[in-house]
DRENMARDO-649931 format. One record per residue: z, x, y of N, C-alpha, C, CB in turn. Coordinates in steps of 0.2 Angstrom, whole numbers, padded with zeros to 4 digits, always signed. Each point is the difference from the previous one (the first is absolute). Glycine has a CB too. Example, Ala and Ser with C-alpha at 12.3 -4.5 7.8 and 13.67 -1.06 7.14 Angstrom:
2
+0039+0066-0028+0000-0004+0006+0000+0004+0006+0006-0009-0006
-0010+0007+0011+0001+0004+0006+0003-0004+0005-0010+0006-0003
This chain:
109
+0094-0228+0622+0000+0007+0003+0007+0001+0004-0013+0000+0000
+0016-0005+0004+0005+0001+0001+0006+0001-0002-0006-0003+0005
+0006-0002-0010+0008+0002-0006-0004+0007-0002+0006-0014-0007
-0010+0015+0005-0002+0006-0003+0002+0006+0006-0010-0007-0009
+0009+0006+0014+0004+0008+0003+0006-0002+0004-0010+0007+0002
+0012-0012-0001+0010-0001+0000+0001+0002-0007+0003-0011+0007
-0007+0009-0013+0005+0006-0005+0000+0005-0001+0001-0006-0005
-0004+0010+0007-0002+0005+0001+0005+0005+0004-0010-0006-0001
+0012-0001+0007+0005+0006+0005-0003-0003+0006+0003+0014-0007
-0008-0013+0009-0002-0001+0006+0002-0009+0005-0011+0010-0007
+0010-0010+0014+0000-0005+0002-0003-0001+0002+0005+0001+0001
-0007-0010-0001-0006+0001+0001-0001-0009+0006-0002+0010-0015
-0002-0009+0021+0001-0007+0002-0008-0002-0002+0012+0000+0010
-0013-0005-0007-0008-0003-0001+0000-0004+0006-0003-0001-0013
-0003+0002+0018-0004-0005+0003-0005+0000+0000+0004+0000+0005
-0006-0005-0006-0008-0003+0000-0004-0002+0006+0004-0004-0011
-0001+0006+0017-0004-0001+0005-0001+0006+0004+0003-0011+0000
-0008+0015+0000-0001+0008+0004+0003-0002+0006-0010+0005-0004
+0009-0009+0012+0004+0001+0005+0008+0000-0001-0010-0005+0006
+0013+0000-0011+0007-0001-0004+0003+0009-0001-0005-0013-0008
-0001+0013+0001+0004+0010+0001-0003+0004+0003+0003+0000-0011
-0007-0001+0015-0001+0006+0007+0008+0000+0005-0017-0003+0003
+0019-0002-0002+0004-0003+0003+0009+0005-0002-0011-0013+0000
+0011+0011-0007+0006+0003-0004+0000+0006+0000+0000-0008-0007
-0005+0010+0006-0003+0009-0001+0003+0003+0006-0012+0000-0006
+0008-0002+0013+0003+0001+0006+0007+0001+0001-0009-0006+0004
+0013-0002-0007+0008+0003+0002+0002+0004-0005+0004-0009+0006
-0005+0008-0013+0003+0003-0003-0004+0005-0006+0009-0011+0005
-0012+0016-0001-0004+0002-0006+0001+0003-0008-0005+0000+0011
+0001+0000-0015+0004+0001-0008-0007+0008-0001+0006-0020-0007
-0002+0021+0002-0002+0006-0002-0007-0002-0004+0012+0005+0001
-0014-0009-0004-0005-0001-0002-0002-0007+0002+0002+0010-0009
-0008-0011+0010-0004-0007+0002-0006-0002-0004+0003+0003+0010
-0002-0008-0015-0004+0001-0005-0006-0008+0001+0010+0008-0010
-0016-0007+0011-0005-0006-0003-0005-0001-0001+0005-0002+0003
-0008-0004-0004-0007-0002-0002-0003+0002+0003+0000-0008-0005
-0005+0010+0003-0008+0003+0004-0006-0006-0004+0003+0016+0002
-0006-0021+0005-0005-0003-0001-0006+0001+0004+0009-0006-0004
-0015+0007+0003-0006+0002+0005-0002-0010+0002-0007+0016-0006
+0007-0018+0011-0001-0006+0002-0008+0001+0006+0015-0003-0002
-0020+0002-0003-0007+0000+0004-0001-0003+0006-0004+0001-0011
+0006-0006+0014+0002-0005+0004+0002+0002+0006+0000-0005-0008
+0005+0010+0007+0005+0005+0005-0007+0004+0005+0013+0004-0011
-0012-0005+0017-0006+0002+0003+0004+0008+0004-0007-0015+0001
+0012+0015+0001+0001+0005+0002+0005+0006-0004-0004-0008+0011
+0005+0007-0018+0002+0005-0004-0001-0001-0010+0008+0003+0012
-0008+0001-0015+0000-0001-0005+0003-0004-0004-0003+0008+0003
+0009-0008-0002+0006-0004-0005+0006-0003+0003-0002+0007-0007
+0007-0011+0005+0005-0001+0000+0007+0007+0003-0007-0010-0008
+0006+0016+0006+0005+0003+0001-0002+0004+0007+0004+0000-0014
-0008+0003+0016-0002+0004+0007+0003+0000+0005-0008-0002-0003
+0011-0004+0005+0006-0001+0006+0007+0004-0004-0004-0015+0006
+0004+0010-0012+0006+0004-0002+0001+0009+0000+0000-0013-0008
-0005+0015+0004-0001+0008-0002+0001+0003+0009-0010+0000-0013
+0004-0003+0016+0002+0002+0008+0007+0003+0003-0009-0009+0001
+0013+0003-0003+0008-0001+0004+0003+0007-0004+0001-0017+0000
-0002+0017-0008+0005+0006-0003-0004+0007+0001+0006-0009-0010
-0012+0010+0014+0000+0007+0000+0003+0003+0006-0009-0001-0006
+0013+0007+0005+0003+0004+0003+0006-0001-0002-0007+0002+0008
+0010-0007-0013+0007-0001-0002+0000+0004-0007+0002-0013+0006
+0004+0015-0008+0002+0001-0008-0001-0006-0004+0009+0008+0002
-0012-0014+0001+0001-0004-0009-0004+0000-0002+0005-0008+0001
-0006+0009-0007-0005+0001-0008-0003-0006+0001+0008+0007-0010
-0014-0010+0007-0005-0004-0001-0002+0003-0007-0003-0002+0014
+0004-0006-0018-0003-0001-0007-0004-0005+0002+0009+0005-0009
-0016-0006+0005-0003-0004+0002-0005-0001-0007+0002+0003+0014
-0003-0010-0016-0002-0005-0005-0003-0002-0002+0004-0001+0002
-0009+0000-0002-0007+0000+0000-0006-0002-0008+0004+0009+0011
-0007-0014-0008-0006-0001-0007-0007+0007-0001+0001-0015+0003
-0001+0016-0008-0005+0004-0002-0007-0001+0003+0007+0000-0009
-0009-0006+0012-0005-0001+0002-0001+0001+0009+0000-0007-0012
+0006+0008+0013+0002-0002+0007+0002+0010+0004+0005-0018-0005
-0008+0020-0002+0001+0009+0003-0003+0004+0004+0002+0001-0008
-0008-0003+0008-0004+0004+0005+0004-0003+0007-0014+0002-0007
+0013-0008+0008+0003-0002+0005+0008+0003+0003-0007-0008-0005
+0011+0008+0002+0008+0004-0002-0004+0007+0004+0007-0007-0014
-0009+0012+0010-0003+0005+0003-0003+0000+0007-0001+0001-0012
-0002-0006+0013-0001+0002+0008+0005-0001+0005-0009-0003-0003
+0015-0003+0000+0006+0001+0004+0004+0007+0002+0001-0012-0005
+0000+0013-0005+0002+0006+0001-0002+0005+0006+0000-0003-0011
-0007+0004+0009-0002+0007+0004+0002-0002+0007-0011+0003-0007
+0013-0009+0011+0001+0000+0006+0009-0001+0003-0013-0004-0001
+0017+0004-0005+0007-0002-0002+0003+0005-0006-0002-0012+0003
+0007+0013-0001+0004+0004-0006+0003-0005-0006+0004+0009+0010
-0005-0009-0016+0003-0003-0006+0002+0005-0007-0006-0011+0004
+0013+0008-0004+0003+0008-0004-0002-0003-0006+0013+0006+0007
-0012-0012-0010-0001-0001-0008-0008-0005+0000+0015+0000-0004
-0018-0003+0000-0002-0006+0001-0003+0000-0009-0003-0001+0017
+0006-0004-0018-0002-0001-0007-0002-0009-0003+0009+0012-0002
-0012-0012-0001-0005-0004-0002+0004-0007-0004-0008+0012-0001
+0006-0020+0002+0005-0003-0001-0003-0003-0007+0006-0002+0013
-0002+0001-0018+0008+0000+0000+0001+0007-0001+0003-0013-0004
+0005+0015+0005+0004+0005+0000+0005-0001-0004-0003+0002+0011
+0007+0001-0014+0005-0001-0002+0007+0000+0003-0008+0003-0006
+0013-0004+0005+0006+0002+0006+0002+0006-0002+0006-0012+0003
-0006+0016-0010+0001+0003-0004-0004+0007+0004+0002-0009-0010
-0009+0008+0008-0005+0005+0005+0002+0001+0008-0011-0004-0007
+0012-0001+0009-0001-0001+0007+0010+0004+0002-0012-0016+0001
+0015+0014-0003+0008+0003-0001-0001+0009+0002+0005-0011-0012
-0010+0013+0006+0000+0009-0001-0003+0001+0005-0001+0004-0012
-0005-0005+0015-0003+0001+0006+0005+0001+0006-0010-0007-0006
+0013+0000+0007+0006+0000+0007+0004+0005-0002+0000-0012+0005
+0003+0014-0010+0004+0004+0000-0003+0006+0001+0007-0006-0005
-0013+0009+0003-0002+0004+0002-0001+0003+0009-0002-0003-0013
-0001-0004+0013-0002-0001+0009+0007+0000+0005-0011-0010-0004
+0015+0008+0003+0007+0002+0004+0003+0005-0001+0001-0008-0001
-0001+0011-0004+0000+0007-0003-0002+0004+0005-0002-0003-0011
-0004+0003+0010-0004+0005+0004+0002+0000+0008-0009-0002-0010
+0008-0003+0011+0001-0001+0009+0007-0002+0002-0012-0005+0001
C-alpha cells in the first residue's frame, strides 16, 4: 500500500504506535491521517483502538481515512456516530482505489 501511493504522488510516513503518531500529528500535522480500525472487546472504557486518536484531530482540517474489516462495521459506525471520518473503506484496498478517493478528499477540502 505504501509503494502503491508514493507512486501515486503522495507522501507517505507510517507509525505503528498511536501515542508515536499522536505525538507527530501534534508537531507536525499532515493533511490527511490514515488508519486501522479494530473493535477490541476487552477495551473497557471505549470501543477501539482509534478514539484517542479521532478525539485529538477534531476541530483540525486533517482528513481521516479509516480501514476496516467487514465484520467489524457496526462497530466502526458507532465510533463514527461519535467522531468525524471523511473516508472509511473496507480492507483490503487497493492503492489505485484508495489514490482517487484522496485526491478527491484534498480536493475538496
Amino acid at each position: 500500500m505504501v509503494k502503491g501511493l508514493s507512486a501515486q504522488g503522495f507522501k507517505v510516513e507510517v507509525e505503528h504506535l498511536m501515542r508515536s503518531a499522536m505525538r507527530k500529528i501534534k508537531k507536525n500535522p499532515p493533511d490527511v491521517v490514515m488508519a486501522e480500525f479494530y473493535h477490541e472487546p476487552a477495551f473497557r472504557d471505549r470501543l477501539s483502538n482509534l478514539e484517542s486518536l479521532l478525539a485529538q484531530l477534531q476541530n483540525t482540517d486533517i482528513k481521516t481515512v479509516v480501514f476496516y474489516a467487514k465484520e467489524q462495521q457496526e462497530y466502526l459506525d458507532k465510533v463514527c456516530a461519535r467522531f468525524p471520518v471523511d473516508i472509511a473503506e473496507t480492507m483490503p484496498v487497493a492503492a489505485g482505489k484508495l489514490a482517487r478517493k484522496l485526491n478527491s478528499l484534498t480536493l475538496a477540502g
